[in-house]
PDB file with SEQRES, HELIX, SHEET and CRYST1 records, atoms N, CA, C and O in Angstrom:
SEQRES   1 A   85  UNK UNK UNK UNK UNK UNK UNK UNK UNK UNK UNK UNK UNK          
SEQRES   2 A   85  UNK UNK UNK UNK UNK UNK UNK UNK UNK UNK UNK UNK UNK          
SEQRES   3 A   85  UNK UNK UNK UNK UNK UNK UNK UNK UNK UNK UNK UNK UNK          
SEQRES   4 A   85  UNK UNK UNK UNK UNK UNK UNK UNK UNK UNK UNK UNK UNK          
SEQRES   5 A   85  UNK UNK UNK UNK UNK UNK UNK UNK UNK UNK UNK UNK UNK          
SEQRES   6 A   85  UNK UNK UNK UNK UNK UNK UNK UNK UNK UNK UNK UNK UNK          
SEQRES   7 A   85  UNK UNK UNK UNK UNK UNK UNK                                  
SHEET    1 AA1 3 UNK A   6  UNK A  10  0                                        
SHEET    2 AA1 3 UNK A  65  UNK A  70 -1                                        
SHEET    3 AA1 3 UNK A  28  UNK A  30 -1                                        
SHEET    1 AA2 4 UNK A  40  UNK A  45  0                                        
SHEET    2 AA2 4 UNK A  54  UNK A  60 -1                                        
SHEET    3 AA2 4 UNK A  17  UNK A  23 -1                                        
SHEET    4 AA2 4 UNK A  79  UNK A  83 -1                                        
CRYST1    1.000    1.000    1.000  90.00  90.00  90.00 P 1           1          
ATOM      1  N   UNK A   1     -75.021-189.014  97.024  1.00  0.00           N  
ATOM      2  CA  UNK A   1     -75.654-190.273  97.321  1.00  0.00           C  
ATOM      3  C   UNK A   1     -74.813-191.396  96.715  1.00  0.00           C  
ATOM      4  O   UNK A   1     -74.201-191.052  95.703  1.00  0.00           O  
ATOM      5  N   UNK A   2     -74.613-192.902  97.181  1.00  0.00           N  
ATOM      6  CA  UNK A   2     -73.825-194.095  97.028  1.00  0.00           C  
ATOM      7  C   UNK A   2     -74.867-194.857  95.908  1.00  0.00           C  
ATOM      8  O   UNK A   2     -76.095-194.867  95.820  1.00  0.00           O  
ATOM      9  N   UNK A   3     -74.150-195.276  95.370  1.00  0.00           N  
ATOM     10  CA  UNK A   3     -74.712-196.231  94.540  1.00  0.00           C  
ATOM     11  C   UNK A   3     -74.308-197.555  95.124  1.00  0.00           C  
ATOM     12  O   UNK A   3     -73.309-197.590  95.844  1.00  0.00           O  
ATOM     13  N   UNK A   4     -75.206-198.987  94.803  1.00  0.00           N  
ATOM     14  CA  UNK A   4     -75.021-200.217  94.718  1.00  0.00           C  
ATOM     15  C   UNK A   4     -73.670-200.667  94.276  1.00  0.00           C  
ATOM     16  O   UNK A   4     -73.493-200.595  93.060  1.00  0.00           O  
ATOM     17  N   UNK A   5     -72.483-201.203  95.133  1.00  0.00           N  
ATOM     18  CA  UNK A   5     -71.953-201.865  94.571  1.00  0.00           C  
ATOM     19  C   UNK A   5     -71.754-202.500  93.037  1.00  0.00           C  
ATOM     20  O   UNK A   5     -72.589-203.317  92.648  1.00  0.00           O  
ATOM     21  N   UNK A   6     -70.660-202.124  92.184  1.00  0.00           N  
ATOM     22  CA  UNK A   6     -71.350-203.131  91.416  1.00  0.00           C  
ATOM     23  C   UNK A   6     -69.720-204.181  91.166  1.00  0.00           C  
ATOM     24  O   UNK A   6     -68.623-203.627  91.243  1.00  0.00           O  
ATOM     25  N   UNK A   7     -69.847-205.613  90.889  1.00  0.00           N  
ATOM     26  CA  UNK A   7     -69.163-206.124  90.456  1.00  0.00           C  
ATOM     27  C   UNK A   7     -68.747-207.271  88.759  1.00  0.00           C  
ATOM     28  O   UNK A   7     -69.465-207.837  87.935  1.00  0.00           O  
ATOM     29  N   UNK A   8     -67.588-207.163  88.900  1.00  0.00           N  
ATOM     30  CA  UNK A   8     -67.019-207.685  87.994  1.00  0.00           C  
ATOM     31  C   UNK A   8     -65.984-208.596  88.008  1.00  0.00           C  
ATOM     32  O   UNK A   8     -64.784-208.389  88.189  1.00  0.00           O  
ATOM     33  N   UNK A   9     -66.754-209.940  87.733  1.00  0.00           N  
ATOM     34  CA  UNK A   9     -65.818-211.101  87.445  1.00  0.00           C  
ATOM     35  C   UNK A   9     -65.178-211.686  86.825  1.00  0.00           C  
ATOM     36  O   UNK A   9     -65.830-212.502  86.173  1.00  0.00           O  
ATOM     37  N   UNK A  10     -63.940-211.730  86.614  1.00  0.00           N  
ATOM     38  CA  UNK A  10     -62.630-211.906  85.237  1.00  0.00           C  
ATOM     39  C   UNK A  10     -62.141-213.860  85.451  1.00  0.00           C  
ATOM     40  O   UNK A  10     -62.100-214.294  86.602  1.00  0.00           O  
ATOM     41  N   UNK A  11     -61.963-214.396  84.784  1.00  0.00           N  
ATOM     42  CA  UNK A  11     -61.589-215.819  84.820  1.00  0.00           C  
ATOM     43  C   UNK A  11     -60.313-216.039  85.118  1.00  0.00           C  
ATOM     44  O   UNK A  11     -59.909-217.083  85.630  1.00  0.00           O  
ATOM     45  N   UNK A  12     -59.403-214.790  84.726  1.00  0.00           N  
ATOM     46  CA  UNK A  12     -57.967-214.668  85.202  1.00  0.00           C  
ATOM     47  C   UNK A  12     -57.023-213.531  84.830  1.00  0.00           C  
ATOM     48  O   UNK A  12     -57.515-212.811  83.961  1.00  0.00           O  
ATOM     49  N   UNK A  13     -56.181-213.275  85.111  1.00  0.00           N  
ATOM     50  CA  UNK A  13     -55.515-211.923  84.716  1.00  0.00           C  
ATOM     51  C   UNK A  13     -54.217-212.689  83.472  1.00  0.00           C  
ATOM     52  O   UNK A  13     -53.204-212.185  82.987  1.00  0.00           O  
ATOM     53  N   UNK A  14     -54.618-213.583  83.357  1.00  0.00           N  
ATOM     54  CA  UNK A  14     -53.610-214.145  82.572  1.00  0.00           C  
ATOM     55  C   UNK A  14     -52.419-214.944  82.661  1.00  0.00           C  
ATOM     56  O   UNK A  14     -52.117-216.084  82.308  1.00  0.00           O  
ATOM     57  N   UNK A  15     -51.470-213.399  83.606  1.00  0.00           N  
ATOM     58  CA  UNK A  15     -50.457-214.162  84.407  1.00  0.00           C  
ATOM     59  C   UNK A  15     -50.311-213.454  85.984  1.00  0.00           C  
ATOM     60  O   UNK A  15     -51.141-212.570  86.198  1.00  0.00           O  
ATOM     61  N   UNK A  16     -49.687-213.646  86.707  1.00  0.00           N  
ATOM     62  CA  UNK A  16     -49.769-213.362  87.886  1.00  0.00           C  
ATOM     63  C   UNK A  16     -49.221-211.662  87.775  1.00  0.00           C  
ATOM     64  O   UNK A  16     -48.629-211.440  86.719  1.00  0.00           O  
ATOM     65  N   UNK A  17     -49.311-210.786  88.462  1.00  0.00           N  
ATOM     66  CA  UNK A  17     -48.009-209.502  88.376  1.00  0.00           C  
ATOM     67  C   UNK A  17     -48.930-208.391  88.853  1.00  0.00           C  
ATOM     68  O   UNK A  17     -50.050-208.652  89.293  1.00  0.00           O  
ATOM     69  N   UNK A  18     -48.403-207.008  88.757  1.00  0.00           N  
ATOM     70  CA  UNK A  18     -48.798-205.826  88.925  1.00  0.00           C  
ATOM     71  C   UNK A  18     -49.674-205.353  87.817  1.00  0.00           C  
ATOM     72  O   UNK A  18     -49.310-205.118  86.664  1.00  0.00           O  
ATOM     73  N   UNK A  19     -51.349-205.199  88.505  1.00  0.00           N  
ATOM     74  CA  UNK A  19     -52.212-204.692  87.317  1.00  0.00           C  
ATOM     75  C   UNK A  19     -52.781-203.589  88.348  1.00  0.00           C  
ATOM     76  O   UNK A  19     -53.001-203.587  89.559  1.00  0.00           O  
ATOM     77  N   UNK A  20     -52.962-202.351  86.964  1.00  0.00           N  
ATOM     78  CA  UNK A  20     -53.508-201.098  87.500  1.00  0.00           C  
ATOM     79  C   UNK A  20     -55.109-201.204  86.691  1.00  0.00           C  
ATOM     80  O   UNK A  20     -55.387-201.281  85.494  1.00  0.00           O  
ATOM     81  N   UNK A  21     -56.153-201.159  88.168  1.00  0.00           N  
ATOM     82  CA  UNK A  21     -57.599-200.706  87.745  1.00  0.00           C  
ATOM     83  C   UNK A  21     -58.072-199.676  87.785  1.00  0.00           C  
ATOM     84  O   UNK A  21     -58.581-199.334  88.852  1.00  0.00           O  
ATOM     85  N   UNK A  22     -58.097-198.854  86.753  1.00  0.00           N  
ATOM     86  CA  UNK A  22     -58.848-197.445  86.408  1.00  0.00           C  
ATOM     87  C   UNK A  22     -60.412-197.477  86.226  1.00  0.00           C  
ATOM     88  O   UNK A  22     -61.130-198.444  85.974  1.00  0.00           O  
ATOM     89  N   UNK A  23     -60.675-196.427  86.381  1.00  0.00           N  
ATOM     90  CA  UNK A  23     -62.088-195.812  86.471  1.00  0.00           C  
ATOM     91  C   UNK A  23     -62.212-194.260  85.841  1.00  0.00           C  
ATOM     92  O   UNK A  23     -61.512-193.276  86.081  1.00  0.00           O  
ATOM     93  N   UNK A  24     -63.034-194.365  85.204  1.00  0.00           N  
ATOM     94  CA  UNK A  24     -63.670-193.174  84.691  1.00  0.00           C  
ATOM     95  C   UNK A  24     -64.165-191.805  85.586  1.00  0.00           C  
ATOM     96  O   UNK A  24     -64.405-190.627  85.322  1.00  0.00           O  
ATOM     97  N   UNK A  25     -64.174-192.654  86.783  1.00  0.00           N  
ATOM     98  CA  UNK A  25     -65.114-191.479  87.719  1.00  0.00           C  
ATOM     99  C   UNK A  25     -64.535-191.990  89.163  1.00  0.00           C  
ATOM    100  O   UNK A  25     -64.145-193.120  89.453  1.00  0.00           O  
ATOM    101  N   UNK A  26     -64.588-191.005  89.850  1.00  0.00           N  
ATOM    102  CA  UNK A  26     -63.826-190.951  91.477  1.00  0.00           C  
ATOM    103  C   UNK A  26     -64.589-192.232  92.307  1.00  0.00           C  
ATOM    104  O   UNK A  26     -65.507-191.715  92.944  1.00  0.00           O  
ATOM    105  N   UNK A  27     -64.564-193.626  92.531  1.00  0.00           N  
ATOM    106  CA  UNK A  27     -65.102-194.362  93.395  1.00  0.00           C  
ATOM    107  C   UNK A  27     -64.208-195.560  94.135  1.00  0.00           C  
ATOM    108  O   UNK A  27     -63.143-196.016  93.719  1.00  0.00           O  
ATOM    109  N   UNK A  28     -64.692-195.821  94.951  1.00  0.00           N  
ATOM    110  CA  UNK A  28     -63.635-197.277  96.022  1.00  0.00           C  
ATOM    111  C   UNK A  28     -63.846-198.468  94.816  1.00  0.00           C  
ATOM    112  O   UNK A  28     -64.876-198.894  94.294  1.00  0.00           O  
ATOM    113  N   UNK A  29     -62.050-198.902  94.559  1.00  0.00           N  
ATOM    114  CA  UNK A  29     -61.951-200.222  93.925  1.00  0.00           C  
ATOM    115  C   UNK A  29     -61.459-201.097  94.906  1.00  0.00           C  
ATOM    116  O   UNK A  29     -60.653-200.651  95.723  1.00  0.00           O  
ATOM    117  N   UNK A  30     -61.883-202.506  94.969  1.00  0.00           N  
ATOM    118  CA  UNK A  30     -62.144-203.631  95.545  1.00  0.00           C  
ATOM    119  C   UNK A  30     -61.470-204.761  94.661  1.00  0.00           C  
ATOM    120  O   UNK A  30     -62.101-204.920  93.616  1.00  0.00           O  
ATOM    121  N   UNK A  31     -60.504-205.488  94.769  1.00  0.00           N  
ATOM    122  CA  UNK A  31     -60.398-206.754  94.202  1.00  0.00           C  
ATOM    123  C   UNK A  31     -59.966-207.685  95.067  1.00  0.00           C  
ATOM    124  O   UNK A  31     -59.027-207.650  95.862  1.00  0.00           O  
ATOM    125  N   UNK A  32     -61.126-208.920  94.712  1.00  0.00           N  
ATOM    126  CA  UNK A  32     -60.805-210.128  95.698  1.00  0.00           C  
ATOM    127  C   UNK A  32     -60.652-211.057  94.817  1.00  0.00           C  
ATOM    128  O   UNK A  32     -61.357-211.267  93.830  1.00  0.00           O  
ATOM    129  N   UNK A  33     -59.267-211.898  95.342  1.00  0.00           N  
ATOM    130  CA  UNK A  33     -59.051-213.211  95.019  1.00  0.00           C  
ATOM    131  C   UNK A  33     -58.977-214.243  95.753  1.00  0.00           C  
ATOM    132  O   UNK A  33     -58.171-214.045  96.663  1.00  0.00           O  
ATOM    133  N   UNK A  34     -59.518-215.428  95.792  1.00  0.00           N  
ATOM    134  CA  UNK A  34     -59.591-216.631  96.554  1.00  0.00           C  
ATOM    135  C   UNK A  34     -60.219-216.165  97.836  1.00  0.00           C  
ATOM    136  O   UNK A  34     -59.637-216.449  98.883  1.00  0.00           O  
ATOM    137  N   UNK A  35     -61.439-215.422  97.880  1.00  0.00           N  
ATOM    138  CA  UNK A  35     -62.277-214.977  99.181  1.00  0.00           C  
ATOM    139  C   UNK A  35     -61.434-214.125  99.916  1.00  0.00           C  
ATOM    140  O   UNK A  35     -61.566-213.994 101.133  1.00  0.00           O  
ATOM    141  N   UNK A  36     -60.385-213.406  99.117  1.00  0.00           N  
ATOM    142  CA  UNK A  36     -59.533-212.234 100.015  1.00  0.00           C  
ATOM    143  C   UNK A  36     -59.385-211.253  99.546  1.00  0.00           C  
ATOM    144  O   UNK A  36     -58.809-211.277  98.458  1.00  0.00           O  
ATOM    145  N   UNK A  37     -59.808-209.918 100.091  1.00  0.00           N  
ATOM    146  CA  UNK A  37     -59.097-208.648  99.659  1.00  0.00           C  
ATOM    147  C   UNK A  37     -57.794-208.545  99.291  1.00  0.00           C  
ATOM    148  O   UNK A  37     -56.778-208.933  99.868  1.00  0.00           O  
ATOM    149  N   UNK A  38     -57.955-207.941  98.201  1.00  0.00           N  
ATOM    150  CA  UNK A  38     -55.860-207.480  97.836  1.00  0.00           C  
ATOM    151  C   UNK A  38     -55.629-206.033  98.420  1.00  0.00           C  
ATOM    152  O   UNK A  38     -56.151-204.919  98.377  1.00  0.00           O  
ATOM    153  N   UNK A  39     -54.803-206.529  98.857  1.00  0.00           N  
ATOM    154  CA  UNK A  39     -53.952-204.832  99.670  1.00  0.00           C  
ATOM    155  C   UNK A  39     -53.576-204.014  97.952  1.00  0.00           C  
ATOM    156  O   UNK A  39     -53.237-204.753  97.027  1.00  0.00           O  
ATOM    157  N   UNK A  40     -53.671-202.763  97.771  1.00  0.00           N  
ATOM    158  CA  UNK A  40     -53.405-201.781  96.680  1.00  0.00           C  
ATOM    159  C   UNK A  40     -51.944-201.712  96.775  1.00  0.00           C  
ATOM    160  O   UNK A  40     -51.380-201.506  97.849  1.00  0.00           O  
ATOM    161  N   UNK A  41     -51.334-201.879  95.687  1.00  0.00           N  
ATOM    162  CA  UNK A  41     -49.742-201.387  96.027  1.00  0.00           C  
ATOM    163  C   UNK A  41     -49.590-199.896  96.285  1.00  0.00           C  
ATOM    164  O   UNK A  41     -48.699-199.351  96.938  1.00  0.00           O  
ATOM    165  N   UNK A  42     -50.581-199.354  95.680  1.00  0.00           N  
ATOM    166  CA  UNK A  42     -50.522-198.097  94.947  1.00  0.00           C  
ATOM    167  C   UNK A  42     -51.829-196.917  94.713  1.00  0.00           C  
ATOM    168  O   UNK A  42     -52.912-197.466  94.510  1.00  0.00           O  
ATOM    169  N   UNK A  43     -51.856-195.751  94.714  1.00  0.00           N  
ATOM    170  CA  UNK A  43     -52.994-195.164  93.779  1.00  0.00           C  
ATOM    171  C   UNK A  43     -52.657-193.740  93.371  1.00  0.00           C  
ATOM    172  O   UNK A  43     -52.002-192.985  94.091  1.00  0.00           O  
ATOM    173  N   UNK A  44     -53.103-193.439  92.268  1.00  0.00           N  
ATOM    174  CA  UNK A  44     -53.334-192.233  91.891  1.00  0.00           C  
ATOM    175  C   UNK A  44     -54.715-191.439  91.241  1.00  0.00           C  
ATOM    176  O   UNK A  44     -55.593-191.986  90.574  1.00  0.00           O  
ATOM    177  N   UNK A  45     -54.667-190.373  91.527  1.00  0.00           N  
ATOM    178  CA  UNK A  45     -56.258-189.344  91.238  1.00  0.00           C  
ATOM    179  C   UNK A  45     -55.636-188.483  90.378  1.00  0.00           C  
ATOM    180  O   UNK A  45     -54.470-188.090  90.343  1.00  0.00           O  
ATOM    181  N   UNK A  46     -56.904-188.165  89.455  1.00  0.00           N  
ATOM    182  CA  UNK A  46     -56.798-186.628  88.654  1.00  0.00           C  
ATOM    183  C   UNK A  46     -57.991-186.479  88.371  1.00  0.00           C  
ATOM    184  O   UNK A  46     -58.842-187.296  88.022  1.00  0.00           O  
ATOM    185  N   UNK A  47     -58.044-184.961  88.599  1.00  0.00           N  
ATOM    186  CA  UNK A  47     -59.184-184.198  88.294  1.00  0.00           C  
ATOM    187  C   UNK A  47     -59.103-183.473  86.866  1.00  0.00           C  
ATOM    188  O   UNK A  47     -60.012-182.886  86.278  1.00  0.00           O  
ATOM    189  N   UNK A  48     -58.020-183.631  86.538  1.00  0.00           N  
ATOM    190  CA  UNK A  48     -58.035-183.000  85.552  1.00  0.00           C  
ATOM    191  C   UNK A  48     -57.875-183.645  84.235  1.00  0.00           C  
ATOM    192  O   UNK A  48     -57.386-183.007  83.303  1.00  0.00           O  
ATOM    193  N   UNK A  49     -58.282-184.954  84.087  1.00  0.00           N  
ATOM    194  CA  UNK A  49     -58.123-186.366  82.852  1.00  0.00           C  
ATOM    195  C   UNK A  49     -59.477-186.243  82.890  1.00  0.00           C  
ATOM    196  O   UNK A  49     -60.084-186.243  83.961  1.00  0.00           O  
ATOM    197  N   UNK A  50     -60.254-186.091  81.368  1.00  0.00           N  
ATOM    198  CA  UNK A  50     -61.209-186.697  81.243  1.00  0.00           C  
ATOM    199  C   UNK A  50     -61.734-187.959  81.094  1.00  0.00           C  
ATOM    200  O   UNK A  50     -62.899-188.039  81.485  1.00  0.00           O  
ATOM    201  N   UNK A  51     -61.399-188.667  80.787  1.00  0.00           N  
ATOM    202  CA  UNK A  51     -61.268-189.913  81.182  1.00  0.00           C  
ATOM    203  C   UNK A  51     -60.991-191.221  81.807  1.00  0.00           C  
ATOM    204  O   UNK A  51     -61.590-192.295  81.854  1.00  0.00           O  
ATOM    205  N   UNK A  52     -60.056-190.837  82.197  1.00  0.00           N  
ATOM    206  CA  UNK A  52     -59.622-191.534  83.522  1.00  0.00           C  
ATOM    207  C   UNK A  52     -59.642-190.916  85.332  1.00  0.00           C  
ATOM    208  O   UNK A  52     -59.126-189.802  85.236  1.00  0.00           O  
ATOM    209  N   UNK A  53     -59.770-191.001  85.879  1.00  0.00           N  
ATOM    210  CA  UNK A  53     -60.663-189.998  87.100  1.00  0.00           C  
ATOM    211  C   UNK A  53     -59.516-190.940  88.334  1.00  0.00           C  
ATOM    212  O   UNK A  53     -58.877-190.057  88.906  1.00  0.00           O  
ATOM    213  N   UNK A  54     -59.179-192.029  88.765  1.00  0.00           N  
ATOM    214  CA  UNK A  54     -59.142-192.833  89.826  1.00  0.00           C  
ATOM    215  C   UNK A  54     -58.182-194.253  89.296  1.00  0.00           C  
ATOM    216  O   UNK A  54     -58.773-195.117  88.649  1.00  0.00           O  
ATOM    217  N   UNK A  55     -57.103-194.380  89.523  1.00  0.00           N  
ATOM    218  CA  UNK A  55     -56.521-195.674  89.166  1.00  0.00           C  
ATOM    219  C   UNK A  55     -55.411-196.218  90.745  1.00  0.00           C  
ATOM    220  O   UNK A  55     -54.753-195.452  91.450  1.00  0.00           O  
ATOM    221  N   UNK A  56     -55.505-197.298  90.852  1.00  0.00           N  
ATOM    222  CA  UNK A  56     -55.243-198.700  91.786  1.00  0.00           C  
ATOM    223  C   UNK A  56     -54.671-199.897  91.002  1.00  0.00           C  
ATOM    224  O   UNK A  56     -55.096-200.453  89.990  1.00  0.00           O  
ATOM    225  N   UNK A  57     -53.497-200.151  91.826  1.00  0.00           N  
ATOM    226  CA  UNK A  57     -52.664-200.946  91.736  1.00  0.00           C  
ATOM    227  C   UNK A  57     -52.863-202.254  92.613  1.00  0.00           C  
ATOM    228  O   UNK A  57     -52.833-202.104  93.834  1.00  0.00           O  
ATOM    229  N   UNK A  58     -53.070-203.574  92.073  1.00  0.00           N  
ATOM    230  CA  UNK A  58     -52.843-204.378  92.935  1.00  0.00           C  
ATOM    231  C   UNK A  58     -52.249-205.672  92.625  1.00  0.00           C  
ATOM    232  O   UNK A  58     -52.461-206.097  91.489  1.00  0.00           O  
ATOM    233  N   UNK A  59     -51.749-206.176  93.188  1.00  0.00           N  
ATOM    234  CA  UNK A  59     -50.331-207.468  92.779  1.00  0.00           C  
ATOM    235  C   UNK A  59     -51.517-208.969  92.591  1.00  0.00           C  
ATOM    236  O   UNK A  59     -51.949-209.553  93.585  1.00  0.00           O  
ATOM    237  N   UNK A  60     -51.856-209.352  91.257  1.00  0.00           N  
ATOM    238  CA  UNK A  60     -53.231-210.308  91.218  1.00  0.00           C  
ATOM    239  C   UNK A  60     -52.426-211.729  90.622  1.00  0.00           C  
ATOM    240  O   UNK A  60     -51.578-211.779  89.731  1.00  0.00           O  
ATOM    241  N   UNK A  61     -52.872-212.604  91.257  1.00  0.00           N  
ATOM    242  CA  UNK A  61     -52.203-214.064  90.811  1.00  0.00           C  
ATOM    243  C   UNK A  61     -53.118-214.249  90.016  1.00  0.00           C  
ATOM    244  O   UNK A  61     -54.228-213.753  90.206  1.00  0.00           O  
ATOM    245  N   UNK A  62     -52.660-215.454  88.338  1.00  0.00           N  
ATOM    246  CA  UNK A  62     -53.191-215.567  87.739  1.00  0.00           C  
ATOM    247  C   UNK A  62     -54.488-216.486  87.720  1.00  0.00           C  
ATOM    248  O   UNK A  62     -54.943-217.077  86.740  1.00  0.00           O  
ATOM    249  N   UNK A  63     -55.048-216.475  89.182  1.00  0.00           N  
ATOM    250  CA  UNK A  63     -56.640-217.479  89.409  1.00  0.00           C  
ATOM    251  C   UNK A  63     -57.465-216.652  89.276  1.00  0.00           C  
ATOM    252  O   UNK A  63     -57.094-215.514  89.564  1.00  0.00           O  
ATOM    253  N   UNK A  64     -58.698-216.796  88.868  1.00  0.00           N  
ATOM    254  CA  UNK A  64     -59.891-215.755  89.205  1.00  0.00           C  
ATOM    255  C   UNK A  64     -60.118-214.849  89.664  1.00  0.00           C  
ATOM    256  O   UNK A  64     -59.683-215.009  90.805  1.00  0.00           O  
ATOM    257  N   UNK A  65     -60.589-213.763  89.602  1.00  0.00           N  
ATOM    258  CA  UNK A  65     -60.637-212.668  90.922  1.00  0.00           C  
ATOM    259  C   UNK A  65     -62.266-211.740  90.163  1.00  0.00           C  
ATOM    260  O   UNK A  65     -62.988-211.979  89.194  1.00  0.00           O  
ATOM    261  N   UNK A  66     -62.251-210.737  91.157  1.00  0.00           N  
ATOM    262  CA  UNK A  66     -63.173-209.925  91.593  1.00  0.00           C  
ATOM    263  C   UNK A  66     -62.904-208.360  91.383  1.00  0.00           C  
ATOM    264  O   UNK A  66     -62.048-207.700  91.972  1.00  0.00           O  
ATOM    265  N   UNK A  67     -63.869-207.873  90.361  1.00  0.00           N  
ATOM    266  CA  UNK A  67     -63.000-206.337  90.824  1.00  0.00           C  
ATOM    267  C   UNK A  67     -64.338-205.588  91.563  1.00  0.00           C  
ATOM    268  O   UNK A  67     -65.363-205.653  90.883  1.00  0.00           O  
ATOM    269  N   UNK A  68     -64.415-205.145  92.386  1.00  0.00           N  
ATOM    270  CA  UNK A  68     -65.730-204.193  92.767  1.00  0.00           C  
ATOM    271  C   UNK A  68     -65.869-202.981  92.741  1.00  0.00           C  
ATOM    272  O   UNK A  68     -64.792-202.536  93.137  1.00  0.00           O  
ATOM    273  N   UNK A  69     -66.511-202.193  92.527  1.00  0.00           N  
ATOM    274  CA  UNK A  69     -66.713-200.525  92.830  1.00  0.00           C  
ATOM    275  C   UNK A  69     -67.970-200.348  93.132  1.00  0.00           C  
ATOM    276  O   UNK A  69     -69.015-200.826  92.692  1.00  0.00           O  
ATOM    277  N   UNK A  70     -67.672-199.454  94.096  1.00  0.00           N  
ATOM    278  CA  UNK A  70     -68.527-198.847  95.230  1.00  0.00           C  
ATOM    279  C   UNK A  70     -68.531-197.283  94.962  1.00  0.00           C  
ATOM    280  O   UNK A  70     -67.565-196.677  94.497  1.00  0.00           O  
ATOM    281  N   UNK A  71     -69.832-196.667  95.342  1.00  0.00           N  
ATOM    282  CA  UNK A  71     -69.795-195.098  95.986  1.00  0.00           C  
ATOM    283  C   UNK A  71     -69.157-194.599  94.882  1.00  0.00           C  
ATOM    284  O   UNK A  71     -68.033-194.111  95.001  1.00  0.00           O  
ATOM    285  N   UNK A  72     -70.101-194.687  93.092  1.00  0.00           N  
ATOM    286  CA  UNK A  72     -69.749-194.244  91.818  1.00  0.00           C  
ATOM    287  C   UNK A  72     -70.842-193.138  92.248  1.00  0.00           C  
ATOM    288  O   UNK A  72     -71.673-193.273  93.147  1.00  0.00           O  
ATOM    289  N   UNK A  73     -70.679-192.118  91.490  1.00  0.00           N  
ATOM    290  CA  UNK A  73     -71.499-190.944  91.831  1.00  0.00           C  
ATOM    291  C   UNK A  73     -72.345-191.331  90.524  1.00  0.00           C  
ATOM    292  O   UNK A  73     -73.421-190.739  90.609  1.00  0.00           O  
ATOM    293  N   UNK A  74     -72.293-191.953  89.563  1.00  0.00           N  
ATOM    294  CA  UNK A  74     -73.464-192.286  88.679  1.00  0.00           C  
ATOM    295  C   UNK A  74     -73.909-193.377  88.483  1.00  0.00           C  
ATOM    296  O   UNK A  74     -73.455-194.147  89.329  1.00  0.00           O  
ATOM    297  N   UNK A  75     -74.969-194.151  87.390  1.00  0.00           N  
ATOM    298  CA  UNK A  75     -74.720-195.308  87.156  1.00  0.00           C  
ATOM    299  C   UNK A  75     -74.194-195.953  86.888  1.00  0.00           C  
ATOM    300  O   UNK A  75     -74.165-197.040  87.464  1.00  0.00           O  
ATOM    301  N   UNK A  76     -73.249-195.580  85.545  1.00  0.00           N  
ATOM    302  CA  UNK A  76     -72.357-196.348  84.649  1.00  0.00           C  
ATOM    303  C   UNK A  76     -71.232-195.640  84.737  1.00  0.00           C  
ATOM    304  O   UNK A  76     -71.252-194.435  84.988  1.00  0.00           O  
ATOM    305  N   UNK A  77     -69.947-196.436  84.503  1.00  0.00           N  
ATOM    306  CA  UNK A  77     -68.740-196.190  85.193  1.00  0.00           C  
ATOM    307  C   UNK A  77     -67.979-196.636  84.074  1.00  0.00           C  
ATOM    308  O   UNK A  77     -68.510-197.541  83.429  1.00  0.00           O  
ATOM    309  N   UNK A  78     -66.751-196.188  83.638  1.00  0.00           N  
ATOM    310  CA  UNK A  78     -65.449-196.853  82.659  1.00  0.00           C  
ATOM    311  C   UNK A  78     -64.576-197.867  83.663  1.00  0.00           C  
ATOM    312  O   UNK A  78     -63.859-197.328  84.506  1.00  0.00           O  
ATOM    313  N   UNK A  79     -64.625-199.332  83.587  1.00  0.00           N  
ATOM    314  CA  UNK A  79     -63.558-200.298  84.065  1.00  0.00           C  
ATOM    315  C   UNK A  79     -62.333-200.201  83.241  1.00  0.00           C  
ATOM    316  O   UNK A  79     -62.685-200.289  82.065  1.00  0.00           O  
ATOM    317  N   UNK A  80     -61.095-200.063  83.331  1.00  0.00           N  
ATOM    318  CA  UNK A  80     -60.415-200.470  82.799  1.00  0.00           C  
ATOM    319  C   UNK A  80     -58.924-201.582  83.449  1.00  0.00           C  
ATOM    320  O   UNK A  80     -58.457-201.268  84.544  1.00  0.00           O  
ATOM    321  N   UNK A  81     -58.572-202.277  83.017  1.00  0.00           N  
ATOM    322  CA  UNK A  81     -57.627-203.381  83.656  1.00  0.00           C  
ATOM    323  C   UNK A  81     -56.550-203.323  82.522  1.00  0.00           C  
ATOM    324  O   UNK A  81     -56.822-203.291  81.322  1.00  0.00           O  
ATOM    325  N   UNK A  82     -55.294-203.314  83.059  1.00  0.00           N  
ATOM    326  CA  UNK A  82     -53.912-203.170  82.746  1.00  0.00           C  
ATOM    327  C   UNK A  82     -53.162-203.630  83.501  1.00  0.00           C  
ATOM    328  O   UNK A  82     -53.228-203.519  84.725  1.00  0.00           O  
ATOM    329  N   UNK A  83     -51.974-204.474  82.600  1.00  0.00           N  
ATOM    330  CA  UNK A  83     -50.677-204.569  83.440  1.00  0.00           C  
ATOM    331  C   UNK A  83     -49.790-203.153  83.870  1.00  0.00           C  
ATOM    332  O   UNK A  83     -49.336-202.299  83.109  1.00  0.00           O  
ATOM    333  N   UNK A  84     -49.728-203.209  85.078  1.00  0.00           N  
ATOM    334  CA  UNK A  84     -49.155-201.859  85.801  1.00  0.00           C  
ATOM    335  C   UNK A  84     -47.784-201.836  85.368  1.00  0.00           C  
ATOM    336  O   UNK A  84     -47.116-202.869  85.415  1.00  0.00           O  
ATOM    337  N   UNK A  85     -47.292-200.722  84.940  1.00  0.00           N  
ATOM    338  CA  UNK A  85     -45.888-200.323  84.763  1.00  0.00           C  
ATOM    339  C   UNK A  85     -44.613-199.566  85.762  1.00  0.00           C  
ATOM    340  O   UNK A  85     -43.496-199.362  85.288  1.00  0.00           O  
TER     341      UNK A  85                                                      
END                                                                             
């Protein structure tokens, strides 16, 4: 079963560049900036990290943005945000 959307709003990434959004658990990440989806540069899965489950790459200018996740198989979920390497 899908859970509710849930989102998360950041004031800025700081500076513009390549940031990777991880998750704790297997679900669709979403980030919008200026009322637009960002295309993913990138992704990788493991089943076998306890902690990290699902990470996405996306190229974020330093204005406001949006991160969303969708279709978490629980309630509560690990966000994490990084500059991508």
């Amino acid at each position: 079963m899908f859970k509710l959307a849930h989102r998360l709003a950041l004031a800025a990434a700081g500076a513009s560049g390549l940031y990777k959004v991880s998750l704790s658990e297997g679900a669709w990440i979403d980030v919008v900036q200026d009322g637009k989806r960002l295309k993913p540069t990138a992704f990788t899965g493991a089943t076998d990290c306890p902690n990290i489950r699902k990470s996405v790459k996306f190229e974020i200018g330093a204005a406001p943005f949006v991160v969303q996740v969708s279709g978490a198989p629980s309630d509560h979920i690990g966000v994490v945000l990084t500059p991508a390497q």
